[in-house]
C-alpha positions in Angstrom: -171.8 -63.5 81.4 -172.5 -59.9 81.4 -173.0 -60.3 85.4 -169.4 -61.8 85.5 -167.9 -59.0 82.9 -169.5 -56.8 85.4 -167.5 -58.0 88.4 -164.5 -57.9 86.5 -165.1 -54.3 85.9 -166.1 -53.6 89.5 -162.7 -55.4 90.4 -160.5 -53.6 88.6 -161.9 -50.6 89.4 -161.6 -51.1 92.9 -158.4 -52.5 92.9 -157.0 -49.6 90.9 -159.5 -46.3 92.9 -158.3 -47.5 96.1 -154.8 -47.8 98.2 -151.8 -45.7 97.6 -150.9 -44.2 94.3 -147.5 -46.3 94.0 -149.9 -49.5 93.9 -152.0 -47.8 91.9 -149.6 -46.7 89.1 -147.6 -50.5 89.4 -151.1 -52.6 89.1 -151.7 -50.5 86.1 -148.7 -50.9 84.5 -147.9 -54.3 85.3 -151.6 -55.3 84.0 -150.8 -53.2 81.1 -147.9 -55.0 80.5 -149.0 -58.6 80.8 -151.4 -57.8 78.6 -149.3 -56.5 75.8 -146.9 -59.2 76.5 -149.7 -62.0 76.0 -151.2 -60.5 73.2 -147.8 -60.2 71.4 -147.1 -63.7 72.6 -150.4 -65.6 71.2 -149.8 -63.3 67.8 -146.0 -64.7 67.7 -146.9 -68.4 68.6 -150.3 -67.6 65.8 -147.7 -66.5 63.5 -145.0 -69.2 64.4 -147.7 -71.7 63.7 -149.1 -71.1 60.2 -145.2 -70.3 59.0 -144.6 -74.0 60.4 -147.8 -75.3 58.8 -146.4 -73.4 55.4 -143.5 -74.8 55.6 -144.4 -78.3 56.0 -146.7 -77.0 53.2 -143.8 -76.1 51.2 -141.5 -78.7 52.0 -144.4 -81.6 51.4 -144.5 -80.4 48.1 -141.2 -79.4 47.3 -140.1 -83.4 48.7 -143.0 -84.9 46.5 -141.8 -83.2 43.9 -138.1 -83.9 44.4 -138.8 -87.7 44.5 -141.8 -87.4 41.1 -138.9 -85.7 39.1 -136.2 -87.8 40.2 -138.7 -91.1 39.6 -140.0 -89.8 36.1 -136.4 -89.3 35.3 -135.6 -92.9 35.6 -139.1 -93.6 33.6 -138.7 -91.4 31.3 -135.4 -92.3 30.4 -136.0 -95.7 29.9 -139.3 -95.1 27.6 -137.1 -92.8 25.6 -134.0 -95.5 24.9 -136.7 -98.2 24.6 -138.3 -95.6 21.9 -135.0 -95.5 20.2 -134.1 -98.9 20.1 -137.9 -99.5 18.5 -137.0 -97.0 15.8 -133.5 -98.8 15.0 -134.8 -102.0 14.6 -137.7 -99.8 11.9 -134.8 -98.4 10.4 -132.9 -102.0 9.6 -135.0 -104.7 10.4 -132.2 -107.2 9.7 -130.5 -105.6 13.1 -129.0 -109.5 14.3 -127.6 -110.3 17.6 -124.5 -109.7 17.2 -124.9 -106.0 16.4 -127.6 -105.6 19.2 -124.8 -106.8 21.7 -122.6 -104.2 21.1 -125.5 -101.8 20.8 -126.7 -102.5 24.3 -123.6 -102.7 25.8 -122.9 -98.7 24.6 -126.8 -98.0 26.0 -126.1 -99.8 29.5 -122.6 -97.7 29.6 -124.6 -94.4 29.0 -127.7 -94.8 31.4 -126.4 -96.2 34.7 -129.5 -96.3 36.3 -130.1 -99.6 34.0 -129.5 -103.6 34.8 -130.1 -105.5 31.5 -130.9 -105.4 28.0 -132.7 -107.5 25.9 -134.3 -108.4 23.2 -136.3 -111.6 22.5 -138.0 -112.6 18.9 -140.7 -114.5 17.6 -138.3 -116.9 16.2 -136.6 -117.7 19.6 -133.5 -115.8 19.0 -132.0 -113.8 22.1 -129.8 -111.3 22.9 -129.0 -110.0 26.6 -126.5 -107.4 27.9 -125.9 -107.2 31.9 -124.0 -105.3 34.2 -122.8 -107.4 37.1 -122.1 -106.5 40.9 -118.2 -105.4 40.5 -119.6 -103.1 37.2 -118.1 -105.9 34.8 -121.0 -106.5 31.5 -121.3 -110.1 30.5 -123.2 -111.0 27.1 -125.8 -113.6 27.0 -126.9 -115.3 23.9 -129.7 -117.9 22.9 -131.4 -119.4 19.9 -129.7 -122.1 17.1 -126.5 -121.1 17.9 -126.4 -122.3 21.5 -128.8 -124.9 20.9 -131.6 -123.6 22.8 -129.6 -123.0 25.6 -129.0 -119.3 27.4 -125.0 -118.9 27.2 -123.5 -116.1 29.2 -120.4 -115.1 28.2 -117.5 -112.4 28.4 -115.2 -110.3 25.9 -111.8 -110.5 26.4 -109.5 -108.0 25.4 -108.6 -109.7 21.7 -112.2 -110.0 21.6 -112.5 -113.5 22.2 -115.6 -115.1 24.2 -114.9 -116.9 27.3 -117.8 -119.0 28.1 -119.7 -117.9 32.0 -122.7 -120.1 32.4 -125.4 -121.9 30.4 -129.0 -122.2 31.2 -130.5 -124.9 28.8 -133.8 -124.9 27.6 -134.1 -120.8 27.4 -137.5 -119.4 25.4 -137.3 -115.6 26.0 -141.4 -116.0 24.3 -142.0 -118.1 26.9 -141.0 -115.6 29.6 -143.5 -113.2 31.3 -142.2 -109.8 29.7 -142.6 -111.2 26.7 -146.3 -112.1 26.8 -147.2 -109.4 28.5 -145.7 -107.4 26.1 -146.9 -108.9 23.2 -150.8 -109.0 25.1 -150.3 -105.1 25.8 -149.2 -103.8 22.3 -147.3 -101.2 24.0 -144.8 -100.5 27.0 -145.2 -102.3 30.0 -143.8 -102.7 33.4 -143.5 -105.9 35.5 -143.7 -106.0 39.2 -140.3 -105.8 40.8 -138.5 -109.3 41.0 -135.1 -109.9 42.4 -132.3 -111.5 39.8 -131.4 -114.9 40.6 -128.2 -113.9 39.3 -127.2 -110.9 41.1 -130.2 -110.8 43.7 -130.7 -106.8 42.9 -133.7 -105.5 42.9 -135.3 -104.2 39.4 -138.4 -103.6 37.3 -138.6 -105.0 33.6 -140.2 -102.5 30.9 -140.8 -104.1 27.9 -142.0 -102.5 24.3 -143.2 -104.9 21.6 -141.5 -104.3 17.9 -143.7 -105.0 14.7 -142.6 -105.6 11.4 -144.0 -103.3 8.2 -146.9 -106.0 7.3 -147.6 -105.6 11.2 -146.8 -108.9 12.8 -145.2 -109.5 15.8 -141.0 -109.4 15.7 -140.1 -109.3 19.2 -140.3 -107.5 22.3 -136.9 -105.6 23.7 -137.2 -105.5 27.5 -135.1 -103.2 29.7 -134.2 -103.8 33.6 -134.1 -100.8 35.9 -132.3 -101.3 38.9 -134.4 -100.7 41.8 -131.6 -100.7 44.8 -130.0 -97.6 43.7 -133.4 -95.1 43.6 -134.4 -97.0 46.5 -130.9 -95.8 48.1 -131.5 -92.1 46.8 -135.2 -91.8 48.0 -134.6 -93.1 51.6 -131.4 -90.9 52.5 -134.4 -88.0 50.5 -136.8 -89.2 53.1 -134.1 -89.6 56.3 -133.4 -85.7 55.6 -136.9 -84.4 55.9 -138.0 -87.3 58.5 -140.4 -88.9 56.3 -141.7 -91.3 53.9 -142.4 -92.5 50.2 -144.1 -94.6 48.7 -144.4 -95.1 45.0 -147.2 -98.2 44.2 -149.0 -98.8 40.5 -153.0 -98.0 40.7 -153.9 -101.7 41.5 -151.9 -100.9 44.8 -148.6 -103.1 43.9 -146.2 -101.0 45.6 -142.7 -100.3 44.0 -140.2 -98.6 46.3 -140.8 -98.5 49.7 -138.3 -95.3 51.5 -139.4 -94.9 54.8 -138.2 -95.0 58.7 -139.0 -98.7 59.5 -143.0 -98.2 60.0 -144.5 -100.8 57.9 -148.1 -100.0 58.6 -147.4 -97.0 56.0 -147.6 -99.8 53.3 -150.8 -100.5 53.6 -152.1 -96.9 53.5 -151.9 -95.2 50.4 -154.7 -92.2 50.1 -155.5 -91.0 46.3 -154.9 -88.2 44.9 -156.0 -85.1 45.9 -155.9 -81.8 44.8 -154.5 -80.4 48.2 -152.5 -81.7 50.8 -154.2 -83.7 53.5 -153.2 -84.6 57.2 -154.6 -88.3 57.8 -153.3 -89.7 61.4 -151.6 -93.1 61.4 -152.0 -94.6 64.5 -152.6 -91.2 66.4 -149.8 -89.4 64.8 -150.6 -86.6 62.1 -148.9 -87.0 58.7 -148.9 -84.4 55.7 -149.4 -86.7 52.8 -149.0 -85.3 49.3 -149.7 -87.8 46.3 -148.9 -87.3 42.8 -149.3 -89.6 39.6 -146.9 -90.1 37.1 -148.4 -91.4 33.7 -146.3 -89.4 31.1 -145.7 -91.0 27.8 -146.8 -94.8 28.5 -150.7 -95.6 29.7 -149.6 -97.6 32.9 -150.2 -95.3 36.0 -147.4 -94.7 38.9 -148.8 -92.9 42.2 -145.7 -91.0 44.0 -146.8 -90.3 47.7 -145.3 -88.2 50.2 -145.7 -88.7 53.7 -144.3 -86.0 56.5 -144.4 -86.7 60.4 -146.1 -83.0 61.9 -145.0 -84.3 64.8 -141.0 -83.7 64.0 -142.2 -80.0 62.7 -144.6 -79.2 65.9 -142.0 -80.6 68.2 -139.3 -77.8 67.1 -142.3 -75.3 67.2 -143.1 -76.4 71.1 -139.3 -75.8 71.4 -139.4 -72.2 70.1 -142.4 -71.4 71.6 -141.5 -72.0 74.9 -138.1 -70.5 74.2 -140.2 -67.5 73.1 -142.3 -67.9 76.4 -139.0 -68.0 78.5 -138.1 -65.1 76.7 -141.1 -62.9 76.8 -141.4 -63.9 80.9 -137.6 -62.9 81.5 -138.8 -59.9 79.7 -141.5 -59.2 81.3 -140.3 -59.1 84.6 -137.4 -57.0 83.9 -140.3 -55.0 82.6 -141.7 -55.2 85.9 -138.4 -54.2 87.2 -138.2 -51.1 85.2 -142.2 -50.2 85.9 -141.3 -50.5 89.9 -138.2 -48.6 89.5 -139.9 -45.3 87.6 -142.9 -45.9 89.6 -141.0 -45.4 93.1 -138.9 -42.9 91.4 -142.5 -41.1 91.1 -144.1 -41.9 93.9 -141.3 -40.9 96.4 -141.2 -37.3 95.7 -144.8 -37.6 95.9 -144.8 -39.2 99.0 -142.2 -37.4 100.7 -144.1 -33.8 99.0 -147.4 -35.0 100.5 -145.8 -35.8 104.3 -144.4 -32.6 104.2 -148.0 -30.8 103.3 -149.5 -32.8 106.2 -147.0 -29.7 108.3 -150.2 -27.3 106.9 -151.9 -28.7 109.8 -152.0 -27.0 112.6 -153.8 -29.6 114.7 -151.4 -32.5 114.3 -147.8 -30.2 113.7 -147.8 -27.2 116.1 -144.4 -26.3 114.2 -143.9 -25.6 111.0 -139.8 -26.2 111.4 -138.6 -28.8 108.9 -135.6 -31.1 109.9 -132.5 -30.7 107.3 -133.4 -33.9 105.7 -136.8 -32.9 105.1 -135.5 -29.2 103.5 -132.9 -31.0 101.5 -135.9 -33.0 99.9 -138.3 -30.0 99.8 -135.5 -28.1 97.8 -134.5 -30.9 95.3 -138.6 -32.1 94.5 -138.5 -28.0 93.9 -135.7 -28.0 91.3 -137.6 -30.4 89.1 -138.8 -28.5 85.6 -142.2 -30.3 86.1 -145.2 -29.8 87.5 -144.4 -31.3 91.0 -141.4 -29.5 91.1 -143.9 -26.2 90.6 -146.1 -27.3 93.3 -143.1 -27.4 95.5 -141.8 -24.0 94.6 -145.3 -22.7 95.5 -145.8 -25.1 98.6 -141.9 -23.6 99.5 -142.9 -19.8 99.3 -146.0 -20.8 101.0 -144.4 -22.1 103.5 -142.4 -19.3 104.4 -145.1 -16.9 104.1 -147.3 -19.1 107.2 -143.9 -19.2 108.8 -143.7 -15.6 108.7 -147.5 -15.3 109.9 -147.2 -17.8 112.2 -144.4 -16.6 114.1 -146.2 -13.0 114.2 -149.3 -14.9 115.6 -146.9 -16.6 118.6 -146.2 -12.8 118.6 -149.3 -11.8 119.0 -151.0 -14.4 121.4 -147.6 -13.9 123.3 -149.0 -10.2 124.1 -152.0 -11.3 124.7 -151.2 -14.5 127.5 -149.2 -11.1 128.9 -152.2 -9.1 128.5 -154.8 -11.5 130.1 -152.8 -12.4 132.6 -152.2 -8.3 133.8 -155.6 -8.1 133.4 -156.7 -11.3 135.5 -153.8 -10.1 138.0 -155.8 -6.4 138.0 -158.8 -7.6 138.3 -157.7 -10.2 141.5 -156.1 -7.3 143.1 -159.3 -5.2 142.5 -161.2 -8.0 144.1 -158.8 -8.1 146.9 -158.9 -3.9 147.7 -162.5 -4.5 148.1 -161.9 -7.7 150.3 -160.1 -6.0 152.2 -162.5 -2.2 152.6 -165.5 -5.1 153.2 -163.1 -6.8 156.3 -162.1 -3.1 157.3 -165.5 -2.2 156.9 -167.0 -4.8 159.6 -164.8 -4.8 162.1 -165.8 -1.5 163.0 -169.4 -2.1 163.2 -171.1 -3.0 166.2 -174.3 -4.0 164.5 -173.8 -8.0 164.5 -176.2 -8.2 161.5 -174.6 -5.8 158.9 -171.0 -7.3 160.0 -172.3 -10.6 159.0 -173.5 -9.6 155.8 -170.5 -7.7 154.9 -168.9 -11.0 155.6 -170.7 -13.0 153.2 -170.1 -10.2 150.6 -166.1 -10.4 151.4 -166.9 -14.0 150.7 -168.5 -14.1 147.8 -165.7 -11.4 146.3 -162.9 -13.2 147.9 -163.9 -16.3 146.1 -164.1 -14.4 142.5 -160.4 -13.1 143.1 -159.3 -16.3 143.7 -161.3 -17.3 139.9 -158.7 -14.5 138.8 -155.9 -15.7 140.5 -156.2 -19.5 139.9 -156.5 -19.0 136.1 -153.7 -16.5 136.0 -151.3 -19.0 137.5 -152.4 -21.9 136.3 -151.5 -21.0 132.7 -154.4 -21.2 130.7 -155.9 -18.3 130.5 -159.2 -19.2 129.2 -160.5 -22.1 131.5 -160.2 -22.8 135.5 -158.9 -26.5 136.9 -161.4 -26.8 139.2 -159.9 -29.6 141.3 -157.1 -26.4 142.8 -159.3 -24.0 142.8 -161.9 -25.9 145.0 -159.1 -27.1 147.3 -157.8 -23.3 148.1 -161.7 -21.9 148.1 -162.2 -24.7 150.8 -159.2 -23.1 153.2 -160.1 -20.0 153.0 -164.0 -20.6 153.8 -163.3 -22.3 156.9 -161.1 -19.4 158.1 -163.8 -16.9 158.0 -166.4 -18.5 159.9 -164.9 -19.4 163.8 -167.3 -21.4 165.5 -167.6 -22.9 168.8 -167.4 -26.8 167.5 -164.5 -27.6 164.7 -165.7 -28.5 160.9 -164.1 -29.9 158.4 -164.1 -29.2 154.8 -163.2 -31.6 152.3 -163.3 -31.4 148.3 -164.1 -34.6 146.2 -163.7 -33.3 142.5 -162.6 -34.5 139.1 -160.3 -33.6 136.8 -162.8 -31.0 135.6 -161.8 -27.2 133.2 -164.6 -25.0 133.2 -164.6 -21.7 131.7 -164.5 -18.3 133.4 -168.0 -17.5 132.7 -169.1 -20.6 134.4 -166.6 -21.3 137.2 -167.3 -17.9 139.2 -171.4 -19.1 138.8 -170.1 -22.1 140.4 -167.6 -20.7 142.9 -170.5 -18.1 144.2 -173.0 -20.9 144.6 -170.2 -22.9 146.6 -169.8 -20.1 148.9 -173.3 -19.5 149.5 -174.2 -23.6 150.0 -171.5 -23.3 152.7 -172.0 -20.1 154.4 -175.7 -21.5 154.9 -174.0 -24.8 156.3 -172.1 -23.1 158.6 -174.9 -21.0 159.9 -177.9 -23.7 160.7 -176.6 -27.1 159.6 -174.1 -27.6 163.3 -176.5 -26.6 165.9 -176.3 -28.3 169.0 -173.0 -30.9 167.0 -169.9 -30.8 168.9 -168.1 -31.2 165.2 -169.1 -31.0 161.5 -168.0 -31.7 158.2 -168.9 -30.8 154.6 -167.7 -32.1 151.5 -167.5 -30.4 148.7 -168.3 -32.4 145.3 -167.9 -32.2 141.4 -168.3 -34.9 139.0 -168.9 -35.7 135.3 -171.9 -37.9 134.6 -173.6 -38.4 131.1 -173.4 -35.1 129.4 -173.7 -33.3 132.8 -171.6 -31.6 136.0 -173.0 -32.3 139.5 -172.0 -29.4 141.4 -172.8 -31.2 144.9 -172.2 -29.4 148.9 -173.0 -32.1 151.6 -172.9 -31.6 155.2 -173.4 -34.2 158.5 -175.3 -31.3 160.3 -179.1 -31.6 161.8 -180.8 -31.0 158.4 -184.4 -29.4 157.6 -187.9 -30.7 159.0 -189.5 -32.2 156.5 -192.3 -29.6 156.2 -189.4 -27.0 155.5 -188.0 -28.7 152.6 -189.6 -27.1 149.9 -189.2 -23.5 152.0 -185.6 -24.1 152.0 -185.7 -25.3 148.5 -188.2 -22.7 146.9 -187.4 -19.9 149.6 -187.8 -16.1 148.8 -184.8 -14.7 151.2 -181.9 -12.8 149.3 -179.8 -16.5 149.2 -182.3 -18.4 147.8 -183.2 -15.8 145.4 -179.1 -15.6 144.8 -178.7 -19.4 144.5 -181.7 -19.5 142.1 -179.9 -17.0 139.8 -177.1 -18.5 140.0 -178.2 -21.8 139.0 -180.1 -20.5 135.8 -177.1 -18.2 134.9 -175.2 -22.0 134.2 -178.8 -23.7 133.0 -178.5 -26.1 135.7 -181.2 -27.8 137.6 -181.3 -27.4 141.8 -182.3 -30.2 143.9 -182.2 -30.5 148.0 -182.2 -34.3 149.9 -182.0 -33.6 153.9 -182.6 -35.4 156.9 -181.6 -36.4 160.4 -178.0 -37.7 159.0 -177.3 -34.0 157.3 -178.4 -32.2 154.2 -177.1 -32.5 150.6 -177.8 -29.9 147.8 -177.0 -30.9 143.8 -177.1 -29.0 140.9 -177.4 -30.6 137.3 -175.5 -28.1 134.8 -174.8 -29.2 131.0 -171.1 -29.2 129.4 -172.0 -26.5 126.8 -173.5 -23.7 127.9 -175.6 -22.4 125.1 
């Protein structure tokens, strides 16, 4: 891990040291940026998620709520007219039938969530008011007066009773609500049953009535219609996509509100203190149960079950909404960042082209096109601190154009300075050429006319140093090639011999410095003076080739002639001698640090020198 971290680091640093500073600046932004815009994205969808996990929170309970108050309301109700109806018959415990048909009939107008009233007693009397499908009450009656039989009747309006049906044989303390009842000693509630006479839905609660001495009297029995609540809680649990369940403790469920997904009937958790997420076939529901027990000692469990799945869905949705959002912003972002950054790095840019002008070895001018001053004077306006570097890279500009100019100026003069002087100093030469050629013609002595000769030679070929770098325009070097070409005309015509010889020049493109061309010139002159002197005797033609070349780090200064050569047993004489031009080409040779080496024989002789390119 921390070797990992490590390459991470190394990375970025790399990425961000290296390379242009307009990468630089718009990989640190744009890094800086994705990383903001992540971290603000993961706290969002954080925060996104726990406000949807409160509110399923809150709507879980506020729904399980909703349906326990709206379900105790229809319990409660019913315990408290049942309560009533126990203290009436306390109050006048000859209450008949009669009466208690008129009674019930105002109770079943007043609580509409009610089917039928009825009471049954232990001497077989009954009396039961219904409310039928098209909201119409009929009356029904049993006991002596109908001969055992159930009548149902109706009221017209003069009060008479217009006979419905008749069920013979009716025992209301032979009917389950009654036993039960009666076996309880206190309010009880029947599984739901469908009316054979309506076929609604409905629940019985039934409360037993005692008389003073404590027996049994009856039992008055209430229906609650179980279509209607049903009706209620499923459009409750349409809205919120979700389901209830409302089942006894022995599991005998009561109203069923859900979406169609039976297998919810079967799984009822208990009652917890918090609300739980239990997955139903691999889908997460928030289940919330409460129990209703209030004023009667049968137990009701209320249970609320909410699909996460409805709730995650819509917060997938508005995440990647958000995620659209934050990308679309981000690269407008991006859009922005490249915009300033190129907006910095151009006057940058352009500021740093123009300070590569400050050298002299790639720009020998320092004269900006208009384009190029219009930039340098608008990165100059800027009140920052680029546009202060410009004002000071502007006057220092001027300023090395001023000096600059006055140092054209001044090596102007001097070109025109070193030139008169190379000019003087080749005319000099050539006065004393010509007193050295004046001089021997008029000597008889063949010896001292051949020596002033060789000395107009060897000064004749230092004029021409003079005069080949004065015209050649470079005043500090000598092209070699030219200079050996013209050195090799002249030579010939100061020797005339009795047999024709040819000089020839084999050179590179080779610049050698004043102080090391005239070495070279005089040595030239002296290799081929001796040529012409001993190297042609008894030839009826010669030739002599004059060489310089560039190999390794080294000149080869090389004169070659076809003549008759040395004996061998002169070589090192000729080599090593101590006459005046041995002793001058030995000088001569050390004065450029070169080496000397002689190769003759019957085909001619050839003398090399090995000098370095540097000279110190």
């Amino acid at each position: 891990m921390h070797n990992l971290l490590q390459r991470l680091t190394d990375t970025f640093f790399w990425l961000f040291s290296r390379g242009k500073l307009k990468r630089t600046l718009f990989g640190a932004f744009s890094v800086l940026l994705a990383f903001v815009f992540a971290v603000s994205w993961f706290i969002s969808a954080r925060g996104l998620r726990a406000f949807s996990d409160a509110s399923i929170q809150d709507l879980a309970e506020r729904s399980s709520r909703l349906v326990f108050e709206q379900f105790s309301a229809y319990l409660e109700n019913t315990i408290t007219l049942l309560e009533t109806d126990r203290i009436l018959f306390e109050i006048d415990p000859d209450l008949g039938p009669e009466t208690l048909l008129r009674l019930f009939k105002k109770e079943l107008e007043s609580f509409r969530e009610l089917h039928i009233i009825a009471a049954g007693f232990n001497d077989g009397e009954y009396a039961e008011v219904q409310r039928m499908e098209d909201g119409s009450i009929r009356y029904g009656r049993a006991g002596k007066e109908t001969g055992g039989d159930l009548l149902w009747f109706y009221t017209t309006q003069d009060g008479a009773e217009m006979e419905h049906a008749r069920r013979p044989d009716y025992d209301p303390r032979k009917r389950p609500w009654y036993q039960n009842a009666i076996a309880a000693g206190h309010i009880t509630f029947s599984e739901p049953y469908h009316l054979v006479s309506t076929g609604n839905q409905v629940i019985a609660a039934s409360l037993p009535l005692y008389k003073n001495n404590g027996t049994v009297r009856g039992v008055i029995t209430v229906d609650i219609l179980l279509d209607d609540i049903t009706k209620r809680l499923n459009i409750l649990a349409h809205e919120f996509s979700g389901y209830v369940i409302i089942r006894n403790k022995e599991g005998k469920v009561l109203i069923n509100a859900n979406q169609g997904k039976p297998e919810l009937y079967t799984f009822f958790p208990e009652v917890a203190d918090t609300t739980r997420t239990l997955y139903i076939q691999g889908e997460p529901y928030r289940f919330i149960t409460l129990e209703y027990q209030g004023r009667i000692k049968t137990s009701w469990l209320v249970t609320v079950a909410l699909p996460e799945t409805a709730f995650r869905t819509q917060l997938v949705t508005m995440l990647s909404n958000l995620l659209v959002v934050y990308i679309v912003a981000l690269i407008v972002f991006f859009i922005i960042v490249y915009g300033i950054v190129t907006a910095v790095n151009t006057p940058i840019r352009t500021f740093t082209e123009l300070l590569s002008r400050l050298s002299f070895e790639s720009q020998q001018t320092l004269n900006f096109s208009p384009e190029e001053e219009r930039l340098l004077n608008s990165i100059a306006q800027r009140k920052t601190e680029l546009g202060s570097l410009a004002r000071s890279f502007r006057n220092l500009f001027l300023q090395l154009e001023s000096t600059l100019h006055s140092l054209k100026q001044s090596l102007t003069d001097k070109d025109i300075l070193l030139k008169e002087v190379h000019h003087r100093v080749k005319n000099n030469l050539q006065v004393i050429v010509s007193l050295l050629h004046l001089e021997a013609d008029g000597l008889e002595d063949e010896h001292t006319r051949n020596i002033l000769v060789e000395l107009e030679e060897k000064v004749y070929a230092m004029s021409m140093v003079h005069e080949t770098v004065y015209t050649s325009g470079s005043l500090s070097t000598v092209p070699m090639a030219a200079y050996l070409s013209r050195l090799s005309e002249n030579l010939a015509s100061y020797h005339s011999l009795l047999i024709p010889i040819f000089i020839s020049v084999d050179a590179d493109d080779v610049q050698l410095p004043l102080e090391r061309a005239i070495p070279c010139a005089l040595i030239i002159v002296e290799l081929v003076t001796n040529a012409f002197k001993y190297a042609f005797s008894g030839k009826s033609e010669g030739h002599i080739t004059i060489g310089l070349h560039v190999q390794d780090d080294f000149f080869i200064l090389a004169v070659q002639d076809d003549g008759c050569g040395f004996h061998p047993k002169h070589t090192g004489t000729a080599q090593n001698g101590t006459g005046t031009g041995s002793i001058i080409l030995e000088a001569l040779t050390s004065q450029i640090r070169g080496t000397l080496s002689l190769e003759t024989g019957p085909s001619g002789t050839t003398v090399k020198i090995h000098f370095p390119f540097s000279s110190s």
